[in-house]
SEVO-89357 format. One record per residue: residue number from 1; residue in three letters; y, z, x of N, C-alpha, C, O in turn. Coordinates in steps of 0.001 Angstrom, whole numbers, plus 500000, padded with zeros to 6 digits. Layout:
BEGIN
kolti;kolnu;npy;npz;npx;capy;capz;capx;cpy;cpz;cpx;opy;opz;opx
NUM;ALA;Y;Z;X;Y;Z;X;Y;Z;X;Y;Z;X
...
//
This chain:
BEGIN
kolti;kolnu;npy;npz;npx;capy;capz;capx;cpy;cpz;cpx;opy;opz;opx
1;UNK;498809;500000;500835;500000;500000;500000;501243;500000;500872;501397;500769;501821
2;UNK;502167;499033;500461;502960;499397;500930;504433;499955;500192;504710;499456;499101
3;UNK;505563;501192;500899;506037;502117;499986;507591;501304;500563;507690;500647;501599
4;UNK;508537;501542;499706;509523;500520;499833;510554;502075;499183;510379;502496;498040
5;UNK;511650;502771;500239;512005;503785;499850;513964;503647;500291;514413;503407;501412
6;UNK;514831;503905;498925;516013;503526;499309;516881;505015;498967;516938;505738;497972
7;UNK;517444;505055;500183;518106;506481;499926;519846;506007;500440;520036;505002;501124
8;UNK;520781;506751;500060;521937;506939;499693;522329;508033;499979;521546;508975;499862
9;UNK;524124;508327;500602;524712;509304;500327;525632;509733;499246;525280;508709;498661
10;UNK;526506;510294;498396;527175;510201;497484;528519;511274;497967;528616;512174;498802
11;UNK;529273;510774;497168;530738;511005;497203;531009;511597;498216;531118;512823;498195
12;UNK;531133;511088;499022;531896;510338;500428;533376;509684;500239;534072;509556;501246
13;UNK;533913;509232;498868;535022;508480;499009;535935;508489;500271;536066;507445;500910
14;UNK;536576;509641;500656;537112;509561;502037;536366;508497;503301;536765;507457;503824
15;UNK;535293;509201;503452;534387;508544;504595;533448;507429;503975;532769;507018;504916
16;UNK;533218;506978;503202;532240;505557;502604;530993;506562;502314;530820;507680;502800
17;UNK;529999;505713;501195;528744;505867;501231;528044;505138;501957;528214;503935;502156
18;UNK;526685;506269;502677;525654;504318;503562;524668;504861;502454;524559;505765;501626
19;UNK;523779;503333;503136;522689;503510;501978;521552;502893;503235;521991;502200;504153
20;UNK;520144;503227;503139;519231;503225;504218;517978;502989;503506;517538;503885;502784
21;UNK;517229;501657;503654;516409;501326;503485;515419;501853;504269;515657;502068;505457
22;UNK;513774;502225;503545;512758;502313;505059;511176;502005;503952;510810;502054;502778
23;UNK;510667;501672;505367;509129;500634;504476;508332;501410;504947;508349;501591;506164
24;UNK;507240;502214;503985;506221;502744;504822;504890;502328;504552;504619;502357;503351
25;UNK;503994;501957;505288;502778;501214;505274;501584;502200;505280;501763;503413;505392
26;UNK;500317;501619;505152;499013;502404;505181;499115;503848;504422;498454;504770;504899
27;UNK;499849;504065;503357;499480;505784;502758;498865;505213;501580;499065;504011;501406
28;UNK;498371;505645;500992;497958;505809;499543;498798;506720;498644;499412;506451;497612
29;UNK;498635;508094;499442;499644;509307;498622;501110;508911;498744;501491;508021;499504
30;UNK;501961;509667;497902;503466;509688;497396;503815;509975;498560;504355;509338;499465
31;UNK;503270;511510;498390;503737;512794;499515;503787;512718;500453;504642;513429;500981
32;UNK;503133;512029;501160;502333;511611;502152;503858;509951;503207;504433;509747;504276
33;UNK;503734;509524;502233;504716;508516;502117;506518;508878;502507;507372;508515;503316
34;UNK;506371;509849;501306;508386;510390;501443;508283;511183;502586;509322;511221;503245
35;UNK;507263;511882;503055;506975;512765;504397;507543;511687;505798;508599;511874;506402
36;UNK;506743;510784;506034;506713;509497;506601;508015;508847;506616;508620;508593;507658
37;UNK;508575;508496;505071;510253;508062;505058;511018;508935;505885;511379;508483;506972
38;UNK;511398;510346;505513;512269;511347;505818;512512;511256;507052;513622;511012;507526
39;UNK;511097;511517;507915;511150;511153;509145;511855;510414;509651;512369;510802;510700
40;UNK;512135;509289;509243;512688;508049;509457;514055;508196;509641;514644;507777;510638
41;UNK;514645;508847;508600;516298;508611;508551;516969;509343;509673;516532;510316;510289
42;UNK;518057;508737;509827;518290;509359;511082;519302;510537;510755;519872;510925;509735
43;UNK;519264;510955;512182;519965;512468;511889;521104;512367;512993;521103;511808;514090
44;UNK;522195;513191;512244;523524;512651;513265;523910;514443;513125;523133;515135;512468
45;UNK;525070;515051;513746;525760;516005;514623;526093;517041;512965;527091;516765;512300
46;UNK;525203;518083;512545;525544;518803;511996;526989;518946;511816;527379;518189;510927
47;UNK;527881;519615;512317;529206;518997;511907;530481;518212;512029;531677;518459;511867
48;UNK;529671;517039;512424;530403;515791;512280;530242;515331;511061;529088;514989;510804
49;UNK;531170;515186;510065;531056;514689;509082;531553;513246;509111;531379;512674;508035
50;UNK;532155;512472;510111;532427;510949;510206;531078;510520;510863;531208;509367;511275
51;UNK;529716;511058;511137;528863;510614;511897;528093;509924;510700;527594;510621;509816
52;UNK;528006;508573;510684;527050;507758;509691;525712;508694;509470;525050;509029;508488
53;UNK;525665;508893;510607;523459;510233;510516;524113;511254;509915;523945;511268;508696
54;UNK;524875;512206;510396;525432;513296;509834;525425;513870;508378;526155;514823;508105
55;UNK;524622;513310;507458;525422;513301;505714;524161;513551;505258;523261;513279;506053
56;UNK;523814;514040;504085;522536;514624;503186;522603;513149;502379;523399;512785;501514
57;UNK;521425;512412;503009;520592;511633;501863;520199;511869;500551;520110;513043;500192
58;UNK;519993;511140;499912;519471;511075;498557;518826;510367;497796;519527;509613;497121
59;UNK;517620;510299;497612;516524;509046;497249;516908;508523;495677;516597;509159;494670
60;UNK;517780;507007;495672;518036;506345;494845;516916;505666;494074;517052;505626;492852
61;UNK;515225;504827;494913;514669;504780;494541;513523;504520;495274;513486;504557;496504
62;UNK;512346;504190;494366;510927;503845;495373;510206;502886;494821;510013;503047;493616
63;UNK;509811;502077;495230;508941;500371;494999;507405;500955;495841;507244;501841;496680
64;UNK;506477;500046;495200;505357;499833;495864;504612;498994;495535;504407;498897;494325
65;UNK;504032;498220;496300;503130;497111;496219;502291;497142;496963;502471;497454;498140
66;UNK;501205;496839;496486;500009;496918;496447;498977;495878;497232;498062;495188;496782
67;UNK;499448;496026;498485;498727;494812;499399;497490;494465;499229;497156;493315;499515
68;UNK;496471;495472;498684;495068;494597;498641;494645;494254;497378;493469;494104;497045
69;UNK;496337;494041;496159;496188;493163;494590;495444;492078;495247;495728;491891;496430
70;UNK;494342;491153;494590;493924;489994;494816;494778;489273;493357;495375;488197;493373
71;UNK;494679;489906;492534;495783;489392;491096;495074;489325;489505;495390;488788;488444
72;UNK;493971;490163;489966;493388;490529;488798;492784;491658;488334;492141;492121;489276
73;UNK;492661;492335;487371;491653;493722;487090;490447;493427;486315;490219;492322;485824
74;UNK;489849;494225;486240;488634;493726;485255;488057;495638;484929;487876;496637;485625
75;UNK;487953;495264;483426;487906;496403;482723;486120;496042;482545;485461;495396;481732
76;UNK;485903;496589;483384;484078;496489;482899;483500;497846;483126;483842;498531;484090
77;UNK;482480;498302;482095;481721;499248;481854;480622;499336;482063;480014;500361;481754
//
């Protein structure tokens, strides 16, 4: 599976919002996954607040697709 995770800062007006894409591959689990994202984002100077890393993220949203769909199910009993 692969996990497709978009996080955001909010009201920033002074300093801008960023927004930070990150792809995480091979999990199955959620948890497992946002564990894996988090990691990812980067981290800037506790109090620097003009530091792009510096700012508390916030997960806007999460996609996943399903790399080993062949493109069909079959409901058999």
């Amino acid at each position: 599976m692969q996990w497709t995770f978009k996080f955001a800062t909010y009201n920033r007006r002074e300093l801008n919002d960023y927004e930070y894409t990150i792809t995480v591959e091979e999990y199955n689990s959620y948890s497992e996954a946002i564990k894996k994202a988090i990691k990812e984002l980067p981290l800037g100077e506790e109090d620097n607040p003009y530091s792009r890393a510096g700012v508390e993220w916030h997960l806007q949203s999460v996609s996943i697709e399903d790399t080993d769909y062949d493109g069909s199910y079959k409901n058999d009993k």
